[in-house]
Backbone as a printed PyTorch tensor [residue, N CA C, xyz], in Angstrom:
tensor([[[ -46.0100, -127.1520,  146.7730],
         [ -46.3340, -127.5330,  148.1320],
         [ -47.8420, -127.5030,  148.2830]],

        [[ -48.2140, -129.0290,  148.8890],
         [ -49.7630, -128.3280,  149.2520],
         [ -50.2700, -127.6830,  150.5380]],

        [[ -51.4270, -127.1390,  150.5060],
         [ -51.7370, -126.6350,  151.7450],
         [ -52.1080, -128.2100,  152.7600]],

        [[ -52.3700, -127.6080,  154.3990],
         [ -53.0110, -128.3020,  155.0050],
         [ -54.3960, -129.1290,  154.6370]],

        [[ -53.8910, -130.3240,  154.7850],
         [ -55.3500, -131.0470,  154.2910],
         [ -55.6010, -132.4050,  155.5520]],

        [[ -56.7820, -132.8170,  155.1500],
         [ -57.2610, -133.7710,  156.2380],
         [ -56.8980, -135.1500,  155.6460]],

        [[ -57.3330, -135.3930,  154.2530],
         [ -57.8090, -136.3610,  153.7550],
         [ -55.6970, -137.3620,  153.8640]],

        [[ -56.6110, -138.6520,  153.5980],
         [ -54.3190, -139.6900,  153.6020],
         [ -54.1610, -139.1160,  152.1130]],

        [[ -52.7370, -139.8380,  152.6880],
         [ -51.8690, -139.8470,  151.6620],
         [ -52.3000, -140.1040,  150.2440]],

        [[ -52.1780, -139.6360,  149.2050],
         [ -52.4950, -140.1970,  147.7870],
         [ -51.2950, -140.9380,  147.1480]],

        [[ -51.0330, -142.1590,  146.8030],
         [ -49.9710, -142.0860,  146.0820],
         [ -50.0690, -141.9460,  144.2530]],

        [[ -51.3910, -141.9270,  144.0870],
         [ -51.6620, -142.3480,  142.4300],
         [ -50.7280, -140.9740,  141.7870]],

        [[ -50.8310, -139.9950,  142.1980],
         [ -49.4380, -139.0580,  141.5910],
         [ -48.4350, -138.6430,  142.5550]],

        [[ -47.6910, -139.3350,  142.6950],
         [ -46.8310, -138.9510,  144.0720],
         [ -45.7850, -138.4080,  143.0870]],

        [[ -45.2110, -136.9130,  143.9100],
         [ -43.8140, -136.4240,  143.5450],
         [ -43.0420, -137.3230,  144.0210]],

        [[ -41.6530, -137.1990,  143.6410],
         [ -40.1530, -137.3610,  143.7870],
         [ -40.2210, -137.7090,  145.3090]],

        [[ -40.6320, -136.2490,  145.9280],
         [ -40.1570, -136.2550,  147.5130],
         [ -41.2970, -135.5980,  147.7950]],

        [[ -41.9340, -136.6630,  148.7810],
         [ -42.7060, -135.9230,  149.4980],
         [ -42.7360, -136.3420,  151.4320]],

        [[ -43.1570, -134.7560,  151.3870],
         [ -42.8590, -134.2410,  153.0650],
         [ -44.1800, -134.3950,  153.6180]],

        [[ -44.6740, -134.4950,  154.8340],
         [ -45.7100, -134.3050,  155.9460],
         [ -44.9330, -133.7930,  157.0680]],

        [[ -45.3900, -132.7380,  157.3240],
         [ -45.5810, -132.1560,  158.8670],
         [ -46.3680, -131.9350,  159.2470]],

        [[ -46.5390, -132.3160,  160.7300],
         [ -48.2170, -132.1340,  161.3620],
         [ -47.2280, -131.2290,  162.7040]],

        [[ -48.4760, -130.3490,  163.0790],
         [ -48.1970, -129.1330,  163.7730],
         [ -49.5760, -129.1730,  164.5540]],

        [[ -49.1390, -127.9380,  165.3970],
         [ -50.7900, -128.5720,  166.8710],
         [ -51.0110, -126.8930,  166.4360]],

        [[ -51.7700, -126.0570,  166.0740],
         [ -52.4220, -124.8120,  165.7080],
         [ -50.9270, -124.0950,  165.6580]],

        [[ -50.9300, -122.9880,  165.7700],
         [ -50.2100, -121.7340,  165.3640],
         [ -48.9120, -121.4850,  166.2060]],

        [[ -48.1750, -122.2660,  167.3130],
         [ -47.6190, -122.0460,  168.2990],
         [ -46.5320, -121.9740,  167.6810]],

        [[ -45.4040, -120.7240,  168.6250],
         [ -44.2220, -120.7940,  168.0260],
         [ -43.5150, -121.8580,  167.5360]],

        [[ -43.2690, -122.9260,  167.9800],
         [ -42.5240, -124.3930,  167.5310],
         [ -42.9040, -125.0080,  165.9990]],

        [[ -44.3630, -124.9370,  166.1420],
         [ -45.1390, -124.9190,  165.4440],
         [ -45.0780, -124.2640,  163.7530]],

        [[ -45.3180, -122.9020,  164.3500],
         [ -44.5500, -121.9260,  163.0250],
         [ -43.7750, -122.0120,  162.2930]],

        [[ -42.4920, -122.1870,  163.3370],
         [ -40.9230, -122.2860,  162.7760],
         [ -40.9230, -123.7120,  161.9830]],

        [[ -41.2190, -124.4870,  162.7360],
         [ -41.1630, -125.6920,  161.9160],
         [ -41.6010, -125.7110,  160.3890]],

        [[ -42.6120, -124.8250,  160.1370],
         [ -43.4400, -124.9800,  158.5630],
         [ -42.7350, -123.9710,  157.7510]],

        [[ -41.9670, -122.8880,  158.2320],
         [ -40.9290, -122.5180,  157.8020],
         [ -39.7100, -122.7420,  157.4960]],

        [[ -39.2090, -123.4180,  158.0950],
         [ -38.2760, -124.3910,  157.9540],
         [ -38.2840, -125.4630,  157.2780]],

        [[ -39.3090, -126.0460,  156.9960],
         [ -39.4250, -126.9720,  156.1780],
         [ -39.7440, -126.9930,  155.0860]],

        [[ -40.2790, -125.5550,  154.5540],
         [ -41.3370, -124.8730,  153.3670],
         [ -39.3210, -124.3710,  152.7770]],

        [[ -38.6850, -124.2450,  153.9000],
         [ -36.9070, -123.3780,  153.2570],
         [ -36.8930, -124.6500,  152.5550]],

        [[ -36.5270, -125.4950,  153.2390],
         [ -35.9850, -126.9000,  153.0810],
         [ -36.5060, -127.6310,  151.2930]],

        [[ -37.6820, -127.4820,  151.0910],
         [ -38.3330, -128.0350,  150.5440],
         [ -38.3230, -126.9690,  149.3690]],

        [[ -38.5180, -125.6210,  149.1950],
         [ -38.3770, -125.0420,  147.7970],
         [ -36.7990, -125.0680,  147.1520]],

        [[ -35.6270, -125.5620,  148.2410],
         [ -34.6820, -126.0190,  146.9420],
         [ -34.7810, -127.5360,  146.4630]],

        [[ -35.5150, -128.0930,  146.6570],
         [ -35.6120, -129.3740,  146.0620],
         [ -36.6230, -129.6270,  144.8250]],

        [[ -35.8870, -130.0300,  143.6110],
         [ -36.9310, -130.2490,  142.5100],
         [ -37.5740, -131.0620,  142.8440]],

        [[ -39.2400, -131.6820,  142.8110],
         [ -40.0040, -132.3230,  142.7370],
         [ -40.2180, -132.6890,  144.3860]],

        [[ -40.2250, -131.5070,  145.3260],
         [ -40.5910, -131.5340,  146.3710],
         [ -41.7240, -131.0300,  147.0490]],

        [[ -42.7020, -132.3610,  147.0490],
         [ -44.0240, -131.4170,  148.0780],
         [ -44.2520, -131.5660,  149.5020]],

        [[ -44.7030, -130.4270,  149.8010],
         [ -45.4820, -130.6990,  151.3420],
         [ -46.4620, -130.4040,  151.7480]],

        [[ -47.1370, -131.5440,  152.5610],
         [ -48.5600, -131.4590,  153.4590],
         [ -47.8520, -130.8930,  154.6740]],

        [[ -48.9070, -129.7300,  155.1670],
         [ -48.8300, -129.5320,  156.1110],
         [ -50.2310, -129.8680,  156.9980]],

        [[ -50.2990, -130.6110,  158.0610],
         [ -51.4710, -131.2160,  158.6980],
         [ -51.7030, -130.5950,  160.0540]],

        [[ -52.3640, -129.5710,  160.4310],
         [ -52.3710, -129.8030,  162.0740],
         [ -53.4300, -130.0390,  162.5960]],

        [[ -52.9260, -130.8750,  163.4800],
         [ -53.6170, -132.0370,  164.0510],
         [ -55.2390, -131.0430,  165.2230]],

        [[ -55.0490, -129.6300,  165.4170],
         [ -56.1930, -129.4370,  165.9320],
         [ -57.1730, -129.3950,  164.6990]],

        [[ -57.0770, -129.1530,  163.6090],
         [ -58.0120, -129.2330,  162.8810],
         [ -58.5490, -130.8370,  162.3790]],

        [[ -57.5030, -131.8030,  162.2010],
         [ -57.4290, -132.7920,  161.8410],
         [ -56.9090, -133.6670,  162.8730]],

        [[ -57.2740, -133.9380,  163.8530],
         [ -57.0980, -134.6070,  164.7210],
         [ -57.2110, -136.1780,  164.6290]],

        [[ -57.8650, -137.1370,  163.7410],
         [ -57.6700, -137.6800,  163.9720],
         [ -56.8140, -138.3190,  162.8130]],

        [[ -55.7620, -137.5300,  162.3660],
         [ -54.8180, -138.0410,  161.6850],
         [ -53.4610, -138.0740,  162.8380]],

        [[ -53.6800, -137.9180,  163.4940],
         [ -52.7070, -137.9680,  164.5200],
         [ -52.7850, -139.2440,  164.8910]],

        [[ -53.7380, -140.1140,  164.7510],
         [ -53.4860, -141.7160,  165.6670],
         [ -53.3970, -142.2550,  164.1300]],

        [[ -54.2930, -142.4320,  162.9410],
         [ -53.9380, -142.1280,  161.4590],
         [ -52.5170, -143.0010,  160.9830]],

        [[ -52.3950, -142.1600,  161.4940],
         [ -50.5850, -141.3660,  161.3420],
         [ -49.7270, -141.9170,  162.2850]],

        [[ -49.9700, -142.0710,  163.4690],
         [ -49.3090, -142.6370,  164.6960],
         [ -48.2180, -141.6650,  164.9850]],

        [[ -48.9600, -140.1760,  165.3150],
         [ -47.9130, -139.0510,  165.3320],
         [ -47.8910, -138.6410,  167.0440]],

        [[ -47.0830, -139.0790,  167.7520],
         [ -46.9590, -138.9060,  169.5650],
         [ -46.4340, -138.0620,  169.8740]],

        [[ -45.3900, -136.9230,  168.9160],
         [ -44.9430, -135.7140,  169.3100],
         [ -45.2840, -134.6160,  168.4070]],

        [[ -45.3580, -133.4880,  168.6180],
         [ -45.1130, -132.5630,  167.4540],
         [ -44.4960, -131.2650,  168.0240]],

        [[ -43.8290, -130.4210,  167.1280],
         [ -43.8390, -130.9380,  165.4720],
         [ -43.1070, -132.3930,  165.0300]],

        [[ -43.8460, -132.6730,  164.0420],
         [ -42.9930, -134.3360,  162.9350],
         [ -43.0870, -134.0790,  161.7590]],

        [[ -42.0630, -134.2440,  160.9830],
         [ -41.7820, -134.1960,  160.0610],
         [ -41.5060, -135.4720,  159.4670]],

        [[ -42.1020, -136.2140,  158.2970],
         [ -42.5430, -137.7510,  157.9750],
         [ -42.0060, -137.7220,  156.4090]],

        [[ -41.0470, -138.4080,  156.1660],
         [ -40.3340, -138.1730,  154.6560],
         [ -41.0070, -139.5520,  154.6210]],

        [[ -42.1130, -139.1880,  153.4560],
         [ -42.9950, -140.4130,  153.2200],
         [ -42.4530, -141.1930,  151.5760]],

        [[ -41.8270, -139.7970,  150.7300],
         [ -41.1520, -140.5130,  149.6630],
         [ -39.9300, -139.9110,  149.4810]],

        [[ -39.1250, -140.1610,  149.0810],
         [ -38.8340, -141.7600,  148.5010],
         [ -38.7070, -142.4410,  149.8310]],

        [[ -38.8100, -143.7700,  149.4920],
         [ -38.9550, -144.9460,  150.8930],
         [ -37.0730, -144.8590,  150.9130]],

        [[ -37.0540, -145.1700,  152.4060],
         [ -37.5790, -145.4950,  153.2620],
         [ -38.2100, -144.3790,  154.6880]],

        [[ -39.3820, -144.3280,  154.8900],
         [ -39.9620, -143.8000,  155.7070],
         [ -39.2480, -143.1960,  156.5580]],

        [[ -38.6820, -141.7120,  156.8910],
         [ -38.0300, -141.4590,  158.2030],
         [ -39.1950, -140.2380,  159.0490]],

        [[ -38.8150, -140.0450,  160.0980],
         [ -39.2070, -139.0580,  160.7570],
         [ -38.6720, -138.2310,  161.7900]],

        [[ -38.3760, -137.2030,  161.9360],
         [ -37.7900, -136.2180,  162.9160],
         [ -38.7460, -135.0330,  163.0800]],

        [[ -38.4800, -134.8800,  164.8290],
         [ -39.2760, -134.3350,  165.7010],
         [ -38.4530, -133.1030,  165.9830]],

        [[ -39.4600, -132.0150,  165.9760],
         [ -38.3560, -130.4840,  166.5740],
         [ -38.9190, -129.8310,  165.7550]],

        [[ -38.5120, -128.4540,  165.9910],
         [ -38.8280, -127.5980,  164.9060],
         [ -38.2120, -127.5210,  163.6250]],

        [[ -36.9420, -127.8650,  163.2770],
         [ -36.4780, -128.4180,  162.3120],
         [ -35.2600, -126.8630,  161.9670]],

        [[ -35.0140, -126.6340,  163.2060],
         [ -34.5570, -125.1520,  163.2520],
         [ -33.3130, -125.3540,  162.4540]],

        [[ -32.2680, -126.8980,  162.6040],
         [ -31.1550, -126.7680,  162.2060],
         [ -31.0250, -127.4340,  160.3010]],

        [[ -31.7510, -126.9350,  159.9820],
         [ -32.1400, -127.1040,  158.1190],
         [ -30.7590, -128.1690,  157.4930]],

        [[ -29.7910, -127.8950,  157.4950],
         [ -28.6870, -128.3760,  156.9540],
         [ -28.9250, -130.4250,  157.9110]],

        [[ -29.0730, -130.4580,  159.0670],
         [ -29.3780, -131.7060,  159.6320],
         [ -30.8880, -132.3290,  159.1370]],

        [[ -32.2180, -131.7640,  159.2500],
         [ -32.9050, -132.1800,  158.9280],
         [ -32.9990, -132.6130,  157.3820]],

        [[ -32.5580, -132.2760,  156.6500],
         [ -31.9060, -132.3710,  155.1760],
         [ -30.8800, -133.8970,  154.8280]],

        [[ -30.3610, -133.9750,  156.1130],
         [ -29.0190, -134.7450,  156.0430],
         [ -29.8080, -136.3450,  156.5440]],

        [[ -30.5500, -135.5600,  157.6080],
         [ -31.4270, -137.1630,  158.0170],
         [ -32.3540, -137.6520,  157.6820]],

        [[ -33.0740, -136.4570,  156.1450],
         [ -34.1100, -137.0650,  155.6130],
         [ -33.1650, -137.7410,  154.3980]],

        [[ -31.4050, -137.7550,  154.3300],
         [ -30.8600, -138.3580,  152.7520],
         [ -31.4110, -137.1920,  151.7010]],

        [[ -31.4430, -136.3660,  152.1100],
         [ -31.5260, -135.3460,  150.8670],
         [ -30.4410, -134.6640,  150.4430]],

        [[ -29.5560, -134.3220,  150.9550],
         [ -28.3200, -134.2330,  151.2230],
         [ -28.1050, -132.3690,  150.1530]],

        [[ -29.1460, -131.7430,  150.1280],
         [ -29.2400, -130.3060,  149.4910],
         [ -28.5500, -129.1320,  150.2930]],

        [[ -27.6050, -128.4180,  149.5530],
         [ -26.9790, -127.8880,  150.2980],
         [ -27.8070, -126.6530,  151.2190]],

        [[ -27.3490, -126.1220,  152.3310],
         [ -27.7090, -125.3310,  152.9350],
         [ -27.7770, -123.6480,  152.2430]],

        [[ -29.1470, -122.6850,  152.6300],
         [ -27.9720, -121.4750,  152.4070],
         [ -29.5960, -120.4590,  152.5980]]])
């Protein structure tokens, strides 16, 4: 997983699956979400994640064309999805990114 960064997307080495969540500083919703998604994401082989928040990096938010947060942006494999929330219910966010990894 990588840390928070500013800079786009790279694809010249792109993993398997890769995640973006952008988060607005430290707020509970906020939190949970990068936890939840950091669960989500260490059972998956060849799964990374950016985590972006947008007070530091703000202008990846228009970038990005990100109007709520938290978002969560399944940028690979295509096709592009995104879901908004904290991502509290793991087994759904899993199911609607087609990852289909079991819960636990």
């Amino acid at each position: 997983m990588s840390s928070s960064t500013g800079g786009a997307y790279d694809t010249s080495e792109a993993p398997e699956i890769f995640l973006t969540l952008y988060v607005m500083g430290s707020t509970p919703n906020s939190r949970k979400a990068v936890e939840n998604t950091k669960k989500i994401c260490e059972k998956i082989s060849g799964c990374e994640l950016e985590v972006v928040d947008l007070l530091e990096y703000p202008k990846r938010a228009k970038e990005d064309q990100i109007i709520a947060i938290p978002t969560l942006v399944k940028r690979l494999p295509e096709p592009q999805m995104r879901i908004l929330g904290a991502m509290s219910d793991r087994g759904k966010v899993q199911n609607a990114l087609g990852l289909g990894v079991e819960d636990g």
